[in-house]
BABASE-981124 format. One record per atom (N, C-alpha, C): residue in three letters; x, y negated, z. Coordinates in steps of 0.1 Angstrom, whole numbers, padded with zeros to 4 digits, always signed. Example, Ala and Ser with C-alpha at 12.3 -4.5 7.8 and 13.67 -1.06 7.14 Angstrom:
BEGIN
ALA+0132+0057+0078;ALA+0123+0045+0078;ALA+0132+0033+0078;SER+0128+0022+0071;SER+0137+0011+0071;SER+0129+0000+0079;
***
This chain:
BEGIN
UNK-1242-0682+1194;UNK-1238-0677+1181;UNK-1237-0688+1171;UNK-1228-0690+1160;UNK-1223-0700+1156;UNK-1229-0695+1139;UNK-1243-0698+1139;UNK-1247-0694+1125;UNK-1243-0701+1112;UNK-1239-0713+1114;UNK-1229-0718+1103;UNK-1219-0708+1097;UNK-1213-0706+1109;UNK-1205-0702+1106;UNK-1206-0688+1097;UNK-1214-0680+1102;UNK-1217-0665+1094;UNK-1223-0671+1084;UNK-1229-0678+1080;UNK-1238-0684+1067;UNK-1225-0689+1060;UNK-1213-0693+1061;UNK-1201-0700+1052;UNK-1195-0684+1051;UNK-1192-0676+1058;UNK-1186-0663+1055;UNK-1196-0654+1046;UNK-1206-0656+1044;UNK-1215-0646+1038;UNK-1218-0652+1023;UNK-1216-0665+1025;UNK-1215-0670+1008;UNK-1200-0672+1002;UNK-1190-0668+1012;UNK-1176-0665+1004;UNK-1178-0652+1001;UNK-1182-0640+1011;UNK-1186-0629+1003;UNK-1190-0626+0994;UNK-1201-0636+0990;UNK-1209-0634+0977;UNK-1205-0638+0967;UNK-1195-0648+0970;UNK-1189-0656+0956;UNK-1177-0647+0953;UNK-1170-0640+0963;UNK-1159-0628+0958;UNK-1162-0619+0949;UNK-1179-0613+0956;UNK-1187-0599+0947;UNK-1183-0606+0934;UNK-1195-0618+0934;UNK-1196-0622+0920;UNK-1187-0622+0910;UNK-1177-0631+0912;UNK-1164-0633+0910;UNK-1155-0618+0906;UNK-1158-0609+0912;UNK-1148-0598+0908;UNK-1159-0593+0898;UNK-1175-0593+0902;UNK-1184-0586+0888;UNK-1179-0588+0876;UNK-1179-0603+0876;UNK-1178-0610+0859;UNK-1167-0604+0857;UNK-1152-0601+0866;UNK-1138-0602+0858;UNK-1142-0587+0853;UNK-1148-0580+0861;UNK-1152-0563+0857;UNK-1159-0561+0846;UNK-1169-0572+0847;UNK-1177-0569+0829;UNK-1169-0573+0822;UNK-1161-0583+0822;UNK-1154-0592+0808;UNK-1143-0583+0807;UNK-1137-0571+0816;UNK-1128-0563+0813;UNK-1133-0551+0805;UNK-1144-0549+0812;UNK-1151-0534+0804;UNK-1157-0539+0788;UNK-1163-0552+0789;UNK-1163-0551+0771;UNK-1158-0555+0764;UNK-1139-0563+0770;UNK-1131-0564+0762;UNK-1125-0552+0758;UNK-1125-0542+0768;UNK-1119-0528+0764;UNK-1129-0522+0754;UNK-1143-0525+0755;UNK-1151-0519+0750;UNK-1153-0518+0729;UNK-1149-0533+0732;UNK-1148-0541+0716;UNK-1136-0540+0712;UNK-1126-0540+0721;UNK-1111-0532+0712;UNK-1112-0520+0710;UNK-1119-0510+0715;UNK-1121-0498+0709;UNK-1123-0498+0702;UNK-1141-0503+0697;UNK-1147-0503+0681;UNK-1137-0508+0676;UNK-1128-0520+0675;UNK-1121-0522+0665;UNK-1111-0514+0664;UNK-1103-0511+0670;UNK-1097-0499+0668;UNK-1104-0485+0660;UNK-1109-0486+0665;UNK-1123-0472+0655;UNK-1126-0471+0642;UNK-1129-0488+0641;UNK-1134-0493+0625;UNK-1117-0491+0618;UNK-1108-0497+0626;UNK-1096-0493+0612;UNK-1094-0485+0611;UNK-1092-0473+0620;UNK-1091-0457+0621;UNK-1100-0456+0607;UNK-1111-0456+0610;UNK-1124-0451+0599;UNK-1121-0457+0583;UNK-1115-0474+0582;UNK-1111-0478+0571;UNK-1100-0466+0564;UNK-1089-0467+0572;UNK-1077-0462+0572;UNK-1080-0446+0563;UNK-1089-0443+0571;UNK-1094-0425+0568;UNK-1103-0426+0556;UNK-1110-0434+0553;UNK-1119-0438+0540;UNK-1106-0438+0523;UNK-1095-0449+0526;UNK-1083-0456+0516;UNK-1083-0437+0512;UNK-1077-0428+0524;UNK-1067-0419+0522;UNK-1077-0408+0516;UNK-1092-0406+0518;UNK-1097-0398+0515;UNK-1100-0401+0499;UNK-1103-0414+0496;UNK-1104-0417+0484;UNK-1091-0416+0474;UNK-1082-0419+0478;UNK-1067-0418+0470;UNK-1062-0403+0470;UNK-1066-0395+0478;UNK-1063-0381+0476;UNK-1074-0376+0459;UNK-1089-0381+0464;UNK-1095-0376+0453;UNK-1093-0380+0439;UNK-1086-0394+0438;UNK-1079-0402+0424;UNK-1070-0394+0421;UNK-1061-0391+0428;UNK-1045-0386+0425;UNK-1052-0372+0418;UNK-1063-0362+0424;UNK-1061-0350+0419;UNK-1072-0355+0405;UNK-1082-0363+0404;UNK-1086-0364+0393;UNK-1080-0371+0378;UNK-1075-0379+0381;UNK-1065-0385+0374;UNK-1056-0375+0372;UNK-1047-0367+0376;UNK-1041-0357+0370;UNK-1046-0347+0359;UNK-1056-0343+0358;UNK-1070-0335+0348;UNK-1068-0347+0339;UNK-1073-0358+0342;UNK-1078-0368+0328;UNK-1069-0373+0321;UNK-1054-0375+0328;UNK-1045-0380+0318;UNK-1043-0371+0308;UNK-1044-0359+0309;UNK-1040-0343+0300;UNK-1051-0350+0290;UNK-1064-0348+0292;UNK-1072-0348+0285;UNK-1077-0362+0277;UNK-1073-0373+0280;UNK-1075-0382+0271;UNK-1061-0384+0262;UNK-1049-0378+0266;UNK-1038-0382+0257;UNK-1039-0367+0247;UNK-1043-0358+0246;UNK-1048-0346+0240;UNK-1059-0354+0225;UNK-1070-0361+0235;UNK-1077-0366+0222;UNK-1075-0377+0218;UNK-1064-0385+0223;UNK-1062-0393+0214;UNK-1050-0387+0206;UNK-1044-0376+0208;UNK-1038-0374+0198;UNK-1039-0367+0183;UNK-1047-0361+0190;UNK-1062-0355+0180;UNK-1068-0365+0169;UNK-1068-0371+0180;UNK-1074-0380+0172;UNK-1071-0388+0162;UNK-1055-0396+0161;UNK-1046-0396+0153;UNK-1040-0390+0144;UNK-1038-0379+0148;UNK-1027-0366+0141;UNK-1036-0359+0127;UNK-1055-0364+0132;UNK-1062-0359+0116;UNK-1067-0370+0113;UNK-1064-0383+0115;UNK-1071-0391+0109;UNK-1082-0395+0110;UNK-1090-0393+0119;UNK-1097-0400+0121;UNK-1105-0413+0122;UNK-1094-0420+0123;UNK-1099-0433+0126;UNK-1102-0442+0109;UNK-1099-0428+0102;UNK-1098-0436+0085;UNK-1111-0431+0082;UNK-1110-0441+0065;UNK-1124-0438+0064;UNK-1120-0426+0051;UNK-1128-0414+0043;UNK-1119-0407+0036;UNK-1110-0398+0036;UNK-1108-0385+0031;UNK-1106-0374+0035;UNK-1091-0375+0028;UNK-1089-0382+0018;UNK-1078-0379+0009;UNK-1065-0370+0020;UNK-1062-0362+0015;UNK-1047-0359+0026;UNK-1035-0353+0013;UNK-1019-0363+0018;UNK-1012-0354+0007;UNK-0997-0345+0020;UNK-1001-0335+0017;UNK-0988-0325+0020;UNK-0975-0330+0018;UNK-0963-0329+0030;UNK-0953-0332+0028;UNK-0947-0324+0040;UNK-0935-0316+0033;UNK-0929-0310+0046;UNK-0937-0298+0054;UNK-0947-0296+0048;UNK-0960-0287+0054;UNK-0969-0298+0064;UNK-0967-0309+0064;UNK-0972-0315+0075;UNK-0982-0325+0067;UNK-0991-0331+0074;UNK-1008-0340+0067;UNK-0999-0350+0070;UNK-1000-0359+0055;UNK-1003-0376+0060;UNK-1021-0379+0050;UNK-1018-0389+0057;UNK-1033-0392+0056;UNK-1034-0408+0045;UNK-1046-0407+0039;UNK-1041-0416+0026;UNK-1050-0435+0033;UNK-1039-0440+0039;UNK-1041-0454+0045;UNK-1047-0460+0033;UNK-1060-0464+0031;UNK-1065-0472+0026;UNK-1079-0483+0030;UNK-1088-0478+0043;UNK-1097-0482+0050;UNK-1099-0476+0064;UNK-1100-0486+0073;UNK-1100-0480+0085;UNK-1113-0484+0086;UNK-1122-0474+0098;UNK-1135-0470+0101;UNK-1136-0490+0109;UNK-1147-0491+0112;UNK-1146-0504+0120;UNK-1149-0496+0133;UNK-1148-0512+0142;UNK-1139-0504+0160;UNK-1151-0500+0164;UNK-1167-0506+0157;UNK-1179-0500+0168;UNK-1180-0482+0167;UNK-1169-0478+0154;UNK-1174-0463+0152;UNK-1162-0456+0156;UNK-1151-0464+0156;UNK-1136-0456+0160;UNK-1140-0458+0177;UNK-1148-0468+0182;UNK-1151-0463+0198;UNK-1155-0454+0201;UNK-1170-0452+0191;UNK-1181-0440+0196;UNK-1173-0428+0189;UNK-1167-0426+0179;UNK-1162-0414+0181;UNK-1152-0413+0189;UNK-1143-0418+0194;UNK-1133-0416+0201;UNK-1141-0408+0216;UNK-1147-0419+0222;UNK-1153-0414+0235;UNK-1166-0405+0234;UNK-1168-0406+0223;UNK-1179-0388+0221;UNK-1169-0373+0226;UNK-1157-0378+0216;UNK-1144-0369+0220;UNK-1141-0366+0231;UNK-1138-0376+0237;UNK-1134-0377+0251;UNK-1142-0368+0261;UNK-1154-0374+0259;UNK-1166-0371+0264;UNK-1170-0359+0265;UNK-1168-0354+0255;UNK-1168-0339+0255;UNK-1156-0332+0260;UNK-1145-0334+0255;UNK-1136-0325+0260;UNK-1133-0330+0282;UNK-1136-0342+0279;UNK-1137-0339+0296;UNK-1148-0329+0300;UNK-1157-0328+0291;UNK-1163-0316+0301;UNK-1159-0300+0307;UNK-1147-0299+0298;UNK-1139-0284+0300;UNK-1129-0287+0319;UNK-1127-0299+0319;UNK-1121-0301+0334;UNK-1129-0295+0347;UNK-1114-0287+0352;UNK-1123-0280+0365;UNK-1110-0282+0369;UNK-1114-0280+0388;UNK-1099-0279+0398;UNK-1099-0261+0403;UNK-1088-0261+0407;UNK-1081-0247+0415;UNK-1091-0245+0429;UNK-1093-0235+0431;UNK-1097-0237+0444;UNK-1087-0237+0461;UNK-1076-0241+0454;UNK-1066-0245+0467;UNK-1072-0261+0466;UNK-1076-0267+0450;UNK-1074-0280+0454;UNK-1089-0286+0458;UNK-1098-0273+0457;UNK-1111-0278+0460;UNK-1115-0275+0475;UNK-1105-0266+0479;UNK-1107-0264+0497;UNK-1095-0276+0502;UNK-1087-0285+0495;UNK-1079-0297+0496;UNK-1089-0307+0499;UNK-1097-0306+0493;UNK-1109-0319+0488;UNK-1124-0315+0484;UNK-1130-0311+0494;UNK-1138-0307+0486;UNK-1148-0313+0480;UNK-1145-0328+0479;UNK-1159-0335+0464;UNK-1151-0332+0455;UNK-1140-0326+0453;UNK-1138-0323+0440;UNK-1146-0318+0432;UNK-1154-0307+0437;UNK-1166-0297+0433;UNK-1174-0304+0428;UNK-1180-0316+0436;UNK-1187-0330+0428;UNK-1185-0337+0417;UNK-1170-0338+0415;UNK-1164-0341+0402;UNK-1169-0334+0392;UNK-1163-0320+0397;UNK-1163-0307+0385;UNK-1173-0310+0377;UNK-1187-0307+0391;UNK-1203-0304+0383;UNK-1208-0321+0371;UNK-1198-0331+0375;UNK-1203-0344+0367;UNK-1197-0344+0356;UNK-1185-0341+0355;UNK-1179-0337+0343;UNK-1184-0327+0337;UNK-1188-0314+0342;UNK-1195-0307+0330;UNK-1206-0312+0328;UNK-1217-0317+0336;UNK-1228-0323+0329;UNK-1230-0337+0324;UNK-1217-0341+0323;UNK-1217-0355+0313;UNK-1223-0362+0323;UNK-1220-0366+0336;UNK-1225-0373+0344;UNK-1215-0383+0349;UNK-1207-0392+0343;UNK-1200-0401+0343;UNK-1200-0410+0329;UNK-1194-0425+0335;UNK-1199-0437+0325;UNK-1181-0440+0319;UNK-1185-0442+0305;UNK-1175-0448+0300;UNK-1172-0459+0296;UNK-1168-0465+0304;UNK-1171-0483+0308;UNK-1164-0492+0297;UNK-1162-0499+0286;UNK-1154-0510+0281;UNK-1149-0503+0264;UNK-1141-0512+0262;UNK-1135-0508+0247;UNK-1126-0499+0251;UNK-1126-0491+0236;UNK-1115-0480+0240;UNK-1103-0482+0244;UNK-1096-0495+0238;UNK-1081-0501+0244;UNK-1083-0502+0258;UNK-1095-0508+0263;UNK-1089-0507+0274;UNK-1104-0506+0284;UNK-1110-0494+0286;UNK-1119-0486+0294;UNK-1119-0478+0305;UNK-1131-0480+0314;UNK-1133-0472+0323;UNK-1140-0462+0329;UNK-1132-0450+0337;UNK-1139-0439+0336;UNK-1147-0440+0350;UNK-1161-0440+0349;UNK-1168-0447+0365;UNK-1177-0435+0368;UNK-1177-0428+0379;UNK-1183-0422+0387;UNK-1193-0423+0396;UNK-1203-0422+0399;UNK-1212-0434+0405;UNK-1219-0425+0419;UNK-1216-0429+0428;UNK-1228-0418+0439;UNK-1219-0410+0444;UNK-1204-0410+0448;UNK-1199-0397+0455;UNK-1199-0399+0467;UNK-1199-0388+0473;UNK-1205-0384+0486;UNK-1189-0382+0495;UNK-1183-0397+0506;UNK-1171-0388+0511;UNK-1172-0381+0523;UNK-1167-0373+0530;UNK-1167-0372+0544;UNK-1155-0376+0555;UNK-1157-0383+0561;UNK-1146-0378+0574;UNK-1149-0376+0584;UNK-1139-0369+0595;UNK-1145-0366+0607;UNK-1138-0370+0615;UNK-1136-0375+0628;UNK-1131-0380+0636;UNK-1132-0372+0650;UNK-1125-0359+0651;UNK-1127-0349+0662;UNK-1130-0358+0678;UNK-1117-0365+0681;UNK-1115-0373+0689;UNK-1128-0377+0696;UNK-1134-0389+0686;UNK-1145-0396+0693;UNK-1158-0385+0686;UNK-1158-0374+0684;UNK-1171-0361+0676;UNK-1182-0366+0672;UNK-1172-0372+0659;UNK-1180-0380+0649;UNK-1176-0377+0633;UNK-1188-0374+0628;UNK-1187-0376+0611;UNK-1192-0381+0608;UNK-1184-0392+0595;UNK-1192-0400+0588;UNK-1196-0395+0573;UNK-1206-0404+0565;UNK-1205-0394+0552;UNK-1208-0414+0544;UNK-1203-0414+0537;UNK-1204-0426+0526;UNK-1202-0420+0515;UNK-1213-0429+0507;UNK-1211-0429+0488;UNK-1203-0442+0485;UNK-1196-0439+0476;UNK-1185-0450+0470;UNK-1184-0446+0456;UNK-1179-0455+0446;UNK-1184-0454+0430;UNK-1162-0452+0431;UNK-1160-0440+0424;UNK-1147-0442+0417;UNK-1145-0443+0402;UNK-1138-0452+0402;UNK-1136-0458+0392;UNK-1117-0456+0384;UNK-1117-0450+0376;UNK-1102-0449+0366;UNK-1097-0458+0356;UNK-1087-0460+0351;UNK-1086-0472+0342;UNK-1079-0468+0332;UNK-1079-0468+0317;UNK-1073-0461+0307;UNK-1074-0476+0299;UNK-1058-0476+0296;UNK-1054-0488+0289;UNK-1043-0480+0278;UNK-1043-0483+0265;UNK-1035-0474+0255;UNK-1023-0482+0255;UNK-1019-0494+0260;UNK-1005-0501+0263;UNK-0997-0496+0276;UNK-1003-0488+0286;UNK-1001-0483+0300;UNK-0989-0476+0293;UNK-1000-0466+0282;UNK-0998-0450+0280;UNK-0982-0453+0270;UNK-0983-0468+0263;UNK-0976-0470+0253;UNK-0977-0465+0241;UNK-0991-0466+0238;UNK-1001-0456+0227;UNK-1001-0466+0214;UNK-1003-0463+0201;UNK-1009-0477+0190;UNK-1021-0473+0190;UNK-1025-0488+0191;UNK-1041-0493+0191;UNK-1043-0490+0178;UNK-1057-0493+0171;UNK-1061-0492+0163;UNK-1066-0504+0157;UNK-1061-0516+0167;UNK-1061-0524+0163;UNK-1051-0533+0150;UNK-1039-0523+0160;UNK-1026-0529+0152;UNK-1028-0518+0139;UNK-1028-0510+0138;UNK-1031-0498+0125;UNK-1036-0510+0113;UNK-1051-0516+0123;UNK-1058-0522+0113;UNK-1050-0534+0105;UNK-1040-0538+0113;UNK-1033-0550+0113;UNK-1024-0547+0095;UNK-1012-0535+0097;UNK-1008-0530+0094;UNK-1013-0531+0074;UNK-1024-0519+0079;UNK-1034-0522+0070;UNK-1036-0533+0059;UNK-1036-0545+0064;UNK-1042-0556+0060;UNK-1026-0563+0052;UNK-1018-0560+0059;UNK-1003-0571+0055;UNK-0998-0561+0040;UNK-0997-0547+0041;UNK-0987-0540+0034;UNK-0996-0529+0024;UNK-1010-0532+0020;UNK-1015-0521+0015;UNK-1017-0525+0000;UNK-1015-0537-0003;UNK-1014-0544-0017;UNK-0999-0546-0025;UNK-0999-0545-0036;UNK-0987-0548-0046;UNK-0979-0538-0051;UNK-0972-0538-0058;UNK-0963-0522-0064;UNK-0956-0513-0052;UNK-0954-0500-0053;UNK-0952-0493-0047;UNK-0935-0499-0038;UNK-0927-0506-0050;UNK-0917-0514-0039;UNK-0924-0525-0033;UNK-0932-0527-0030;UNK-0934-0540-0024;UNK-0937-0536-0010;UNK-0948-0529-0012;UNK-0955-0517+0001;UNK-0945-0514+0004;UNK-0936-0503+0002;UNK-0924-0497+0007;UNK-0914-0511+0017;UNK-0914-0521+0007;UNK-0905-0533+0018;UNK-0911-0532+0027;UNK-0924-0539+0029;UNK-0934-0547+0032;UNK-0935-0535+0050;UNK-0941-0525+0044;UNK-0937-0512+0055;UNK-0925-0511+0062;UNK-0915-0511+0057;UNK-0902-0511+0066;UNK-0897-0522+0075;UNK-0906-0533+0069;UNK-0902-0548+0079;UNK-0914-0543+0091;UNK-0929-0544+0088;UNK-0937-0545+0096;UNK-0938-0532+0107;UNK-0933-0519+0104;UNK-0938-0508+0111;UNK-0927-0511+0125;UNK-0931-0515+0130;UNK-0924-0515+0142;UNK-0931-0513+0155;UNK-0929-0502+0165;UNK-0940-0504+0178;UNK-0927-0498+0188;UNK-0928-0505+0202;UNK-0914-0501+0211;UNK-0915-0485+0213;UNK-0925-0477+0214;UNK-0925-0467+0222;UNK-0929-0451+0208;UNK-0926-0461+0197;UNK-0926-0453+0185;UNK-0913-0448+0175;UNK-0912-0438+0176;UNK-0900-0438+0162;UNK-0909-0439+0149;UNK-0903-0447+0138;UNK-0904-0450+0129;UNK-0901-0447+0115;UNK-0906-0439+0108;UNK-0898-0435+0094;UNK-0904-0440+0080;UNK-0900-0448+0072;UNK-0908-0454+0061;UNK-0901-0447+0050;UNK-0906-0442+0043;UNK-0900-0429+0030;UNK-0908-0433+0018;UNK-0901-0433+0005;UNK-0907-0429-0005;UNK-0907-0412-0012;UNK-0921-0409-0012;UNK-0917-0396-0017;UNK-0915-0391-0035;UNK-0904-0384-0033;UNK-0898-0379-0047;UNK-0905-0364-0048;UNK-0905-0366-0061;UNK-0908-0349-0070;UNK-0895-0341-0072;UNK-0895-0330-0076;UNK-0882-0321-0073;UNK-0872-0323-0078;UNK-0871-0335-0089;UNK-0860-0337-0094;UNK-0850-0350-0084;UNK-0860-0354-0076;UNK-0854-0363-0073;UNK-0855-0378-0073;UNK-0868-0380-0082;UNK-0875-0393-0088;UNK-0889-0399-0084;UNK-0883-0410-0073;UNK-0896-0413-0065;UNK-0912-0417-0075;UNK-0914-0408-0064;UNK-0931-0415-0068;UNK-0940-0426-0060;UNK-0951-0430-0066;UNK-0957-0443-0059;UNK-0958-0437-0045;UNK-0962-0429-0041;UNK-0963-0428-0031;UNK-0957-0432-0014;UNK-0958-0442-0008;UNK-0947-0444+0002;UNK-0958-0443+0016;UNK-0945-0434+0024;UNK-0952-0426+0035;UNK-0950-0430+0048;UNK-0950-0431+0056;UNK-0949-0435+0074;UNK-0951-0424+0084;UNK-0939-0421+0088;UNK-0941-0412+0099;UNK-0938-0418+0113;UNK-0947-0418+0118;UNK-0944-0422+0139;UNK-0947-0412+0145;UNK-0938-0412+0156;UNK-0933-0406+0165;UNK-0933-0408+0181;UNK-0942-0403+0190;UNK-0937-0414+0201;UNK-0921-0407+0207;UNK-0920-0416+0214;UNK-0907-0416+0221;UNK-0907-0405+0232;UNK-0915-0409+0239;UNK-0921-0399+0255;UNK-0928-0387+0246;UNK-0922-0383+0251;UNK-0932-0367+0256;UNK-0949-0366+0263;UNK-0958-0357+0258;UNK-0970-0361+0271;UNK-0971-0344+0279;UNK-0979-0346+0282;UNK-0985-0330+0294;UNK-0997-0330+0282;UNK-0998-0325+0274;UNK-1008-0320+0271;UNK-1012-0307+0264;UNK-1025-0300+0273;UNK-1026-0287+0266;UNK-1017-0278+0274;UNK-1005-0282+0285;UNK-0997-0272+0292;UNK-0989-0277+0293;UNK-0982-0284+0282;UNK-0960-0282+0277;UNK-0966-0298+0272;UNK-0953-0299+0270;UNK-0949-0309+0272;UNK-0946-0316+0255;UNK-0956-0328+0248;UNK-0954-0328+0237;UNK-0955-0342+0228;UNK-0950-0342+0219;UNK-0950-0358+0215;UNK-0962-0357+0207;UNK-0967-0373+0201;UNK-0975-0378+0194;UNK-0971-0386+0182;UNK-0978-0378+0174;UNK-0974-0380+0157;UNK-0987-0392+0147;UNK-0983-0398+0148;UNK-0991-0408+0139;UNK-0989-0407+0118;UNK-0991-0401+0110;UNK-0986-0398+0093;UNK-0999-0404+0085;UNK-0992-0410+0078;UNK-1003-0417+0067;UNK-0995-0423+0057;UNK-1005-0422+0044;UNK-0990-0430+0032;UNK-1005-0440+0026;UNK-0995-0447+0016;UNK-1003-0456+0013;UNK-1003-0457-0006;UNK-1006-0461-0017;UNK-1006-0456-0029;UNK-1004-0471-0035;
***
């Protein structure tokens, strides 16, 4: 018997086994680890789309509602200090002579806000669509969201929502919290700040009633505004000090239902 010889055959056998083991492990956990990765983008992928469904329907509710009070907000004056109002046309202007400072035209603004977002609720097609909408609902009515930054340019932040996805395939659900976050800029909207108002204010609210009146017709300018600078007359026809400013925006908004512009009126003396 030639035991060399079976001893050289029996360690080529072994080094084949071996040899085919490794290529069998290194195949099953490359297959193994391209799965999870494949899994993890699936799961990313399903996370983006779960989240961008819930923006699109909440952001539809808040654009109504913040262009509503900021028009509100505008349209009585608010942001002035003083009640003075004179009638023209049956319509208010409001008597431009001190604007509130921005720490109180913030806090009232987003008190406003703040409250009227609490009336936001979804359909229930769009809350069996989504259902943390329901989540929303209950945070909005209970004033359980943050209003992040200056009013020009703030954010509406949600903190703690709960998503789900499910992945039948591999019979798995996941559930994550993630903070949504909205962004309200009044240049987006093509809105006047109250900044520029104040601006306004400051250039053209001194000297005789023609001066103001020039002084207004050069300065009032905003792109997404129509503009009207008037002196108003008594019935005969003979102006009085009075000189008035009517804005207009251009766009139309969704607010309240239909479809409607925003009116900025204030005169100056």
């Amino acid at each position: 018997m030639n035991r060399r010889g079976d001893a050289s055959v029996l360690v080529f056998v072994v080094l084949v086994l071996l040899v085919c083991g490794i290529a069998l492990f290194s195949f099953v956990y490359s297959s193994k680890r391209a799965s999870i990765e494949i899994f993890n983008s699936n799961l990313i992928e399903a996370v983006y789309a779960e989240q961008s469904d819930l923006n699109f329907y909440i952001r539809e509710k808040v654009d109504s509602v913040y262009l509503k009070t900021y028009s509100d907000f505008v349209s009585n004056g608010r942001y002035l200090i003083g009640d003075q109002i004179l009638l023209h046309e049956d319509r208010q202007f409001f008597y431009f002579i001190l604007l509130k400072d921005d720490a109180s035209v913030n806090s009232e603004f987003k008190a406003s806000l703040k409250d009227n977002l609490k009336s936001i609720s979804f359909s229930e097609n769009e809350i069996l669509d989504s259902p943390q909408l329901k989540i929303i609902q209950d945070k909005f009515a209970n004033g359980d969201f943050l209003l992040d930054g200056p009013l020009e340019n703030f954010n509406i932040v949600f903190a703690d929502i709960p998503l789900k996805s499910n992945f039948k395939k591999e019979n798995l659900n996941v559930t994550y919290l993630t903070d949504i976050s909205l962004n309200y800029n009044l240049k987006e909207f093509g809105l006047v700040s109250f900044s520029y108002l104040n601006s306004l204010l400051a250039s053209c609210s001194n000297g005789y009633p023609d001066e103001r009146f020039s002084c207004l017709e050069k300065t009032v300018h905003f792109p997404s505004f129509y503009t009207e600078v008037f002196r108003r007359k008594d019935s005969k026809g003979k102006e009085l000090p009075e000189v008035l400013v009517r804005m207009t925006s251009r766009e139309q908004f969704l607010i309240d239902g239909s479809m409607q512009n925003i009116y900025i009126r204030f005169f100056v003396l």
